[in-house]
mmCIF file as gemmi writes it, N, C-alpha and C atoms, coordinates in Angstrom:
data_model
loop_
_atom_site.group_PDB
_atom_site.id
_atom_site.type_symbol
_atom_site.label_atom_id
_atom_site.label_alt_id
_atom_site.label_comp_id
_atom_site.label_asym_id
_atom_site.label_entity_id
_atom_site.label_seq_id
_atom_site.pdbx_PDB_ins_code
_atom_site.Cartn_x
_atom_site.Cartn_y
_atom_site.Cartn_z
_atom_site.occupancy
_atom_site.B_iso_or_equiv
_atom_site.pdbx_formal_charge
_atom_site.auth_seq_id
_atom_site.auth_asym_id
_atom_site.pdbx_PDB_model_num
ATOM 1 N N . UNK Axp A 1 ? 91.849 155.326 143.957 1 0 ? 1 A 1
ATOM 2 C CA . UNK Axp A 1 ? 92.853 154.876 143.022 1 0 ? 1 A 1
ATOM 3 C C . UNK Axp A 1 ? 92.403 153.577 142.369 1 0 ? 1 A 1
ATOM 4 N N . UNK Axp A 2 ? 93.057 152.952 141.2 1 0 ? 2 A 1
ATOM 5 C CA . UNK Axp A 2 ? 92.841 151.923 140.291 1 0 ? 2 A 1
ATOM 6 C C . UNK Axp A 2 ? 91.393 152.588 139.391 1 0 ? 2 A 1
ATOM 7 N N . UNK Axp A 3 ? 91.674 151.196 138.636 1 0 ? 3 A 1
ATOM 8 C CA . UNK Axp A 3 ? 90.69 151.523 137.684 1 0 ? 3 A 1
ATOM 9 C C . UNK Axp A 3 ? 89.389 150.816 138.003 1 0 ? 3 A 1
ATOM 10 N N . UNK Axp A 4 ? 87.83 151.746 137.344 1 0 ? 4 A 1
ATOM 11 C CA . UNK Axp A 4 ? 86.415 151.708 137.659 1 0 ? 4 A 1
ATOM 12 C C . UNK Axp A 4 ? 86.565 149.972 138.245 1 0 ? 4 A 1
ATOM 13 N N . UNK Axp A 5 ? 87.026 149.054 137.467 1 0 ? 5 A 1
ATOM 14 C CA . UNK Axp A 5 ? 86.596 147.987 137.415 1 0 ? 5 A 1
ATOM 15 C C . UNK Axp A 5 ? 87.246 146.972 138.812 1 0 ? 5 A 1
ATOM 16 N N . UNK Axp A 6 ? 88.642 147.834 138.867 1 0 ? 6 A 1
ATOM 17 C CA . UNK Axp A 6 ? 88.954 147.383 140.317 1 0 ? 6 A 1
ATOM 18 C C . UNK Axp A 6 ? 88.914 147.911 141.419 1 0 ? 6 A 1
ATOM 19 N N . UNK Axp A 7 ? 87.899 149.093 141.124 1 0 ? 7 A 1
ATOM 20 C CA . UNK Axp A 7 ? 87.271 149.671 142.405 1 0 ? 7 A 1
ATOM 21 C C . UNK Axp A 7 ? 85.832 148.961 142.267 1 0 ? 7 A 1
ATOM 22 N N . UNK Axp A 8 ? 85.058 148.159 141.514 1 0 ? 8 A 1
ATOM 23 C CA . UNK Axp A 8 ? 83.972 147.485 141.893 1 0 ? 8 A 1
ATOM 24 C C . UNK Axp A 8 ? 83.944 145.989 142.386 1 0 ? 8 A 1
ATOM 25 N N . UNK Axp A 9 ? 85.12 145.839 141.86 1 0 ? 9 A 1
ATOM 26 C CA . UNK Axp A 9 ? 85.764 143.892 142.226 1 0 ? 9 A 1
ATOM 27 C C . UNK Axp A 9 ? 86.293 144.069 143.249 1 0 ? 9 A 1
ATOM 28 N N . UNK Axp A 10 ? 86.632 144.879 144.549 1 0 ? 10 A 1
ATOM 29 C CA . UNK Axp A 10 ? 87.684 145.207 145.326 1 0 ? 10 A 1
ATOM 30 C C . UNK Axp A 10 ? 87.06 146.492 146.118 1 0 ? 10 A 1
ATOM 31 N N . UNK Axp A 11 ? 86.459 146.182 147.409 1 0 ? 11 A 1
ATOM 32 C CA . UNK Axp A 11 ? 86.1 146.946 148.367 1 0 ? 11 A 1
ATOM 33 C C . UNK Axp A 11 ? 87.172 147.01 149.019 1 0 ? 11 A 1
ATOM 34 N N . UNK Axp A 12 ? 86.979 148.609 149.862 1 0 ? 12 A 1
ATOM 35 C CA . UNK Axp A 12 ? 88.225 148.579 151.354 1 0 ? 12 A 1
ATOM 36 C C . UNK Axp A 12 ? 88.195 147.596 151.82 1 0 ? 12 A 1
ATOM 37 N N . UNK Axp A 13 ? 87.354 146.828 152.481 1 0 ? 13 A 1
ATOM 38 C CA . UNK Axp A 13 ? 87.34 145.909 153.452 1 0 ? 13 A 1
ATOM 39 C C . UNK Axp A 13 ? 87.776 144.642 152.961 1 0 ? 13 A 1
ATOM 40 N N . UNK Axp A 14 ? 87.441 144.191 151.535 1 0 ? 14 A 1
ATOM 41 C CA . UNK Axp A 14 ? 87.824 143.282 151.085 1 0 ? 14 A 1
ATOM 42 C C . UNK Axp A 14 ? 89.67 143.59 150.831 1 0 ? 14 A 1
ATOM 43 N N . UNK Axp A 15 ? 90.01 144.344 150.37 1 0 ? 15 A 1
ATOM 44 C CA . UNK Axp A 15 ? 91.344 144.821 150.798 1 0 ? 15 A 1
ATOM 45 C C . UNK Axp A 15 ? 92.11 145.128 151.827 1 0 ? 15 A 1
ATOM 46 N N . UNK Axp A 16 ? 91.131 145.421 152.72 1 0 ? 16 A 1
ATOM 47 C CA . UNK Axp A 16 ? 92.022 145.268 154.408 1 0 ? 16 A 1
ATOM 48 C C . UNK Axp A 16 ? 92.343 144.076 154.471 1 0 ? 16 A 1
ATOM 49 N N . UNK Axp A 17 ? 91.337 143.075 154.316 1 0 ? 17 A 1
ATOM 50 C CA . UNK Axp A 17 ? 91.58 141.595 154.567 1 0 ? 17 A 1
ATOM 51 C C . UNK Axp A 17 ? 93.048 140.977 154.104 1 0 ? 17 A 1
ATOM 52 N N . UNK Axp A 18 ? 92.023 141.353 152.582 1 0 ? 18 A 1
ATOM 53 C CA . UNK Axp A 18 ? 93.597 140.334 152.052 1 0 ? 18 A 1
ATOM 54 C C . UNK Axp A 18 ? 94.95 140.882 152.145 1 0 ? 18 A 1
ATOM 55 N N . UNK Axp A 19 ? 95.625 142.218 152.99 1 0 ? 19 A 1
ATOM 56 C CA . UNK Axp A 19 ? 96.44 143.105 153.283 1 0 ? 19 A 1
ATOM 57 C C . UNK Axp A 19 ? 97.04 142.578 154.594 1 0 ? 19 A 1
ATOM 58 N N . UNK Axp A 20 ? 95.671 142.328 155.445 1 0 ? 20 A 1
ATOM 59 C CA . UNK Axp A 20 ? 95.839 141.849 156.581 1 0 ? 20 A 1
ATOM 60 C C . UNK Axp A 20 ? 97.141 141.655 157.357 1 0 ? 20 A 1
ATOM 61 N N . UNK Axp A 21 ? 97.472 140.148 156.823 1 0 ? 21 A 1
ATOM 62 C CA . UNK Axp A 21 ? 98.706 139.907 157.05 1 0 ? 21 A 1
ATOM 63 C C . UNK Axp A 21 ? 100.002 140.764 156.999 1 0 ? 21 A 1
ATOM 64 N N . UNK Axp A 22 ? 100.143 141.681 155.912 1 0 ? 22 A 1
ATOM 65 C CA . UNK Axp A 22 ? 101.869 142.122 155.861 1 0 ? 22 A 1
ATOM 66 C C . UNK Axp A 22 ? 101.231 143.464 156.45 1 0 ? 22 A 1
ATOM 67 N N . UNK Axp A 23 ? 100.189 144.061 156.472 1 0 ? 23 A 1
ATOM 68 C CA . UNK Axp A 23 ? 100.565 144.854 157.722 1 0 ? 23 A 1
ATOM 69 C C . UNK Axp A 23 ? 100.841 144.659 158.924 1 0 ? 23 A 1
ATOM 70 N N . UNK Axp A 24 ? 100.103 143.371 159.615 1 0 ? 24 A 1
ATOM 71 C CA . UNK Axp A 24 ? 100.338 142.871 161.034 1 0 ? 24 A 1
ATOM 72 C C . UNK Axp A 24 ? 101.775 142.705 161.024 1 0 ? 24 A 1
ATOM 73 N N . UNK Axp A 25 ? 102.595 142.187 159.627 1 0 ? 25 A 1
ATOM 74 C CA . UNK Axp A 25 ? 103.831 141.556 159.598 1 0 ? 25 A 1
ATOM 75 C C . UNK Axp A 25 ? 104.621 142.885 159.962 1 0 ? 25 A 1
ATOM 76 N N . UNK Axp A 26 ? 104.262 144.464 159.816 1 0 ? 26 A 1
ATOM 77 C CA . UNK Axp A 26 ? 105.308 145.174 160.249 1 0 ? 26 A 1
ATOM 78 C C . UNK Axp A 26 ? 106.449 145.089 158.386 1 0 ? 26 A 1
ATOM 79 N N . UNK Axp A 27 ? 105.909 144.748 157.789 1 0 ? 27 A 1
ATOM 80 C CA . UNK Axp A 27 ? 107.12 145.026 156.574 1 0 ? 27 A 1
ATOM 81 C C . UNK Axp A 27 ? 107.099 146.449 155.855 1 0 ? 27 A 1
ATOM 82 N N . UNK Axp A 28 ? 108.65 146.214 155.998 1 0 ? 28 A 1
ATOM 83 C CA . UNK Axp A 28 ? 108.514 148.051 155.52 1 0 ? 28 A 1
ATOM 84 C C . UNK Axp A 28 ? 108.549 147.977 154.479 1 0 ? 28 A 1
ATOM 85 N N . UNK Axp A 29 ? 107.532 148.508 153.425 1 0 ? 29 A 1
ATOM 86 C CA . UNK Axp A 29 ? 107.739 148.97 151.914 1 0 ? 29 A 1
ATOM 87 C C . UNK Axp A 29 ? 107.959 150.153 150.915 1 0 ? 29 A 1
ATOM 88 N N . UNK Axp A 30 ? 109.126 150.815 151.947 1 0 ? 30 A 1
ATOM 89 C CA . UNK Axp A 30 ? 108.932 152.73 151.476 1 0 ? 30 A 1
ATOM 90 C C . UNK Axp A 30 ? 109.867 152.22 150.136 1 0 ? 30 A 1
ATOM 91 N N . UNK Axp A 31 ? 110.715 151.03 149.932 1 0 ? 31 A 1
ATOM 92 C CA . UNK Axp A 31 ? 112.044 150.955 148.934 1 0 ? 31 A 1
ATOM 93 C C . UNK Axp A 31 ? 110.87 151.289 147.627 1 0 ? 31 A 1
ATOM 94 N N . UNK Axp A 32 ? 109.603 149.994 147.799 1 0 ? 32 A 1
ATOM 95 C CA . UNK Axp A 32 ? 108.674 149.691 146.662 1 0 ? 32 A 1
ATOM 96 C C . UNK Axp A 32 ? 108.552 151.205 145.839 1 0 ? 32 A 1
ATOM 97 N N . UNK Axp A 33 ? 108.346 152.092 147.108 1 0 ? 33 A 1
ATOM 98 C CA . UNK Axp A 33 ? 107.81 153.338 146.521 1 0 ? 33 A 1
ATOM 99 C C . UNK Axp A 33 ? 109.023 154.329 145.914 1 0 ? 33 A 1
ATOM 100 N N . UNK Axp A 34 ? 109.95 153.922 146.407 1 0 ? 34 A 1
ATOM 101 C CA . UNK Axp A 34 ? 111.11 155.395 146.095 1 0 ? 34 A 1
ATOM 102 C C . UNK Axp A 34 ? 112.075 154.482 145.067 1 0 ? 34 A 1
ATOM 103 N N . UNK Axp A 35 ? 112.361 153.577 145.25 1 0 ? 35 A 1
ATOM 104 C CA . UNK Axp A 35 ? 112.932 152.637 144.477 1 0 ? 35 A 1
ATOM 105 C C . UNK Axp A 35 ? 113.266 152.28 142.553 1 0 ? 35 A 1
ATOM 106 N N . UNK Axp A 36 ? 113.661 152.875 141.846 1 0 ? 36 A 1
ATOM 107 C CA . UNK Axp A 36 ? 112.949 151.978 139.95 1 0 ? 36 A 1
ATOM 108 C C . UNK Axp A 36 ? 113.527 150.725 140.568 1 0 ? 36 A 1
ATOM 109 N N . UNK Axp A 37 ? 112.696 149.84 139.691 1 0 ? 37 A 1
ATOM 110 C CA . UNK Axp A 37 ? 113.162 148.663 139.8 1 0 ? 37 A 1
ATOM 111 C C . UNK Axp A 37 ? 114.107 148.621 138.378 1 0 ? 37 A 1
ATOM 112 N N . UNK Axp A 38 ? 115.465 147.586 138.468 1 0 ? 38 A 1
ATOM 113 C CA . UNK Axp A 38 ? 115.752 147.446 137.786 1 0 ? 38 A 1
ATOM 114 C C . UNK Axp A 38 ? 116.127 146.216 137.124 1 0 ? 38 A 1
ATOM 115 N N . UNK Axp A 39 ? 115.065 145.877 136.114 1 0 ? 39 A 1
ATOM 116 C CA . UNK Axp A 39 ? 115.051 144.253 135.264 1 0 ? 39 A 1
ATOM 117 C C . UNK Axp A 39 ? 116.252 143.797 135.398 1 0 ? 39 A 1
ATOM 118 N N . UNK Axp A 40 ? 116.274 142.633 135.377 1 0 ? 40 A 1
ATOM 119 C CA . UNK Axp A 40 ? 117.166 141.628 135.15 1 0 ? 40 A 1
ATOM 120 C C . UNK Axp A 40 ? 117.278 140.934 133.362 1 0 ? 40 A 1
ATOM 121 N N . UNK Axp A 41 ? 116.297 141.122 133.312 1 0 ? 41 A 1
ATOM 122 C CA . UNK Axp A 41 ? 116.107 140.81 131.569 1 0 ? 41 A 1
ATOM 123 C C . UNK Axp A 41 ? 115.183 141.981 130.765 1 0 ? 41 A 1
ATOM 124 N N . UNK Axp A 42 ? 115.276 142.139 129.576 1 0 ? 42 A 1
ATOM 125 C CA . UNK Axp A 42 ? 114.928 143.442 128.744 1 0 ? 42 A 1
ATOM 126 C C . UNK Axp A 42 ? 113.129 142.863 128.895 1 0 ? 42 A 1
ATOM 127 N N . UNK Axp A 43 ? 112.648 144.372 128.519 1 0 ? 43 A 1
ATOM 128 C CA . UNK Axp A 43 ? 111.05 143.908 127.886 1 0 ? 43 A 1
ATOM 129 C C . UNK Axp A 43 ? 110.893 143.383 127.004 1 0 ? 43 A 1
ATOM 130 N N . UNK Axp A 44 ? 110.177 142.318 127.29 1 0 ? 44 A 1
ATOM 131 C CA . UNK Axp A 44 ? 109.493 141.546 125.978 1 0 ? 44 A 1
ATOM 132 C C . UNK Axp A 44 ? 108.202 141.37 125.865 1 0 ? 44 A 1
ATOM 133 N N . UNK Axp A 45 ? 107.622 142.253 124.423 1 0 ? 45 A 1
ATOM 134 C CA . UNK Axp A 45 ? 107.037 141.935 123.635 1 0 ? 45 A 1
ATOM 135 C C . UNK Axp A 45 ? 106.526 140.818 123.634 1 0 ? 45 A 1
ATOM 136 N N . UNK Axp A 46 ? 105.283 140.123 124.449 1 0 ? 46 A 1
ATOM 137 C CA . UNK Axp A 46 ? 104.563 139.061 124.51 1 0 ? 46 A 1
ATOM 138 C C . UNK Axp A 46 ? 104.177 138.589 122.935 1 0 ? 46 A 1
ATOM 139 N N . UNK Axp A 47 ? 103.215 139.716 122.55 1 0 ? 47 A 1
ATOM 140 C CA . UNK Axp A 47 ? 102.895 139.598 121.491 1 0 ? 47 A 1
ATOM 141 C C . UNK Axp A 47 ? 103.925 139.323 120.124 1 0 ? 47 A 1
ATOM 142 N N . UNK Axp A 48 ? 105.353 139.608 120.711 1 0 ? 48 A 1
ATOM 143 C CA . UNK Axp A 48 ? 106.187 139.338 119.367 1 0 ? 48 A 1
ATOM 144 C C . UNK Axp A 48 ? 107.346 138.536 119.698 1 0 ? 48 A 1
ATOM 145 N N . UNK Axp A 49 ? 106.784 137.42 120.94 1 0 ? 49 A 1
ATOM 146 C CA . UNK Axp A 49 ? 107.871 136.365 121.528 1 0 ? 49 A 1
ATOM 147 C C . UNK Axp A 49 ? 107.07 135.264 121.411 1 0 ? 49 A 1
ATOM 148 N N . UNK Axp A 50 ? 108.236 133.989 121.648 1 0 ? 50 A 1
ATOM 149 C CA . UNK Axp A 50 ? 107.278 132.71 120.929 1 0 ? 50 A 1
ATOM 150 C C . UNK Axp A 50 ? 106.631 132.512 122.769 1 0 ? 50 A 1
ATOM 151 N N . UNK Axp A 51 ? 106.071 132.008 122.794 1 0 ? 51 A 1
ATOM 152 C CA . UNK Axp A 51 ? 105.267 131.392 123.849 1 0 ? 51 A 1
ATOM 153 C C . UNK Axp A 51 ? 105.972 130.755 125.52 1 0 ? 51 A 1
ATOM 154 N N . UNK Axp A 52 ? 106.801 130.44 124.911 1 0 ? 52 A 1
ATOM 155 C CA . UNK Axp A 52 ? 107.915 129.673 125.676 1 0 ? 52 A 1
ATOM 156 C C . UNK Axp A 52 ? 108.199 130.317 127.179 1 0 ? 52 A 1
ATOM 157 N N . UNK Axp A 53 ? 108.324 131.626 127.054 1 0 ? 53 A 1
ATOM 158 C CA . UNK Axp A 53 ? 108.958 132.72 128.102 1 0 ? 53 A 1
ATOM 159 C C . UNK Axp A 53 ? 107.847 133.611 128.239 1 0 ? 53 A 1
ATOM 160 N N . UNK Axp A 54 ? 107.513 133.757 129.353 1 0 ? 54 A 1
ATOM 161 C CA . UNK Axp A 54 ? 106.249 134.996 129.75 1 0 ? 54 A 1
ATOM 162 C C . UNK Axp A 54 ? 106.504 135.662 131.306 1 0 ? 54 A 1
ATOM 163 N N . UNK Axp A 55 ? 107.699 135.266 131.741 1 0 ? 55 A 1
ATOM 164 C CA . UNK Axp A 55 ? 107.985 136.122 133.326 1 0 ? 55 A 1
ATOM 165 C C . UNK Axp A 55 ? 109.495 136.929 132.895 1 0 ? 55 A 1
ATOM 166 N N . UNK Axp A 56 ? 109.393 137.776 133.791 1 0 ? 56 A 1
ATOM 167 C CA . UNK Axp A 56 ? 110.427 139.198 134.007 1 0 ? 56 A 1
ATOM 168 C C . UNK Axp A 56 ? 110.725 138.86 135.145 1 0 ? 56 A 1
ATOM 169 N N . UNK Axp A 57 ? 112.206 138.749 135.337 1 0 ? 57 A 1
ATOM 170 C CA . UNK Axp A 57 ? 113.307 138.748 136.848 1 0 ? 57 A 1
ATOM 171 C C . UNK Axp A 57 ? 112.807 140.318 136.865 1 0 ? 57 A 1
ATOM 172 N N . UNK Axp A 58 ? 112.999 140.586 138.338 1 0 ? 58 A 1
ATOM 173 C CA . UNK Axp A 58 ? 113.396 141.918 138.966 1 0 ? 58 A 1
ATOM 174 C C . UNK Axp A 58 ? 114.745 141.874 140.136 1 0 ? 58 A 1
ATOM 175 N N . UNK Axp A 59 ? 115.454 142.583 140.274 1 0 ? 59 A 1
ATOM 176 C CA . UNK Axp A 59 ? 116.207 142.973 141.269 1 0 ? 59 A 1
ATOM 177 C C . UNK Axp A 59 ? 116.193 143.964 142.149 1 0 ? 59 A 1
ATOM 178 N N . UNK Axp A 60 ? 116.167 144.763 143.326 1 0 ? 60 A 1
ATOM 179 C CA . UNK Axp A 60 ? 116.607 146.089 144.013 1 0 ? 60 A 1
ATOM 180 C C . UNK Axp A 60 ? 117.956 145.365 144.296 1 0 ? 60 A 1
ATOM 181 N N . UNK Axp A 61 ? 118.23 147.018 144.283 1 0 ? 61 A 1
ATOM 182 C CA . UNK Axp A 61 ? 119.697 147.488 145.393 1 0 ? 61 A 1
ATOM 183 C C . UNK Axp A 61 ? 119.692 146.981 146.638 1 0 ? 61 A 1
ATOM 184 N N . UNK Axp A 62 ? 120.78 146.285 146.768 1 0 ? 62 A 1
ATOM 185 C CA . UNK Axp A 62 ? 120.947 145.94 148.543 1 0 ? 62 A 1
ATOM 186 C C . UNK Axp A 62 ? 121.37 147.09 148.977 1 0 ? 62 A 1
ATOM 187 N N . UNK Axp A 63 ? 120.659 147.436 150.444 1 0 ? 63 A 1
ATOM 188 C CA . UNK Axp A 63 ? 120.775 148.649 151.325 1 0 ? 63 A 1
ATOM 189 C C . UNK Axp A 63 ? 122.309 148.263 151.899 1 0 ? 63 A 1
């Protein structure tokens, strides 16, 4: 999976590593997968917004 360029910047092992942690941590991430996320603010058009604003809130559903 990913693309050519982040399968040559990014070995398994170099990805076990930096993974490392939140698997040892036990965090469950099945929501990530089954989940839409749903914005908190609309898409914006980088290219047709002034400079000022460049991050997107996200929210999930509380279980």
């Amino acid at each position: 999976m990913g693309s050519p360029g982040f399968r040559a910047q990014n070995t398994a092992t170099d990805l076990a590593i930096s993974f490392q942690a939140l698997r040892q941590s036990g965090a469950d991430l099945t929501a990530v997968a089954v989940v839409a996320p749903q914005l908190s603010t609309p898409f914006l058009n980088p290219q047709k917004q002034p400079k000022t604003s460049t991050t997107a809130g996200a929210s999930r559903p509380s279980a």
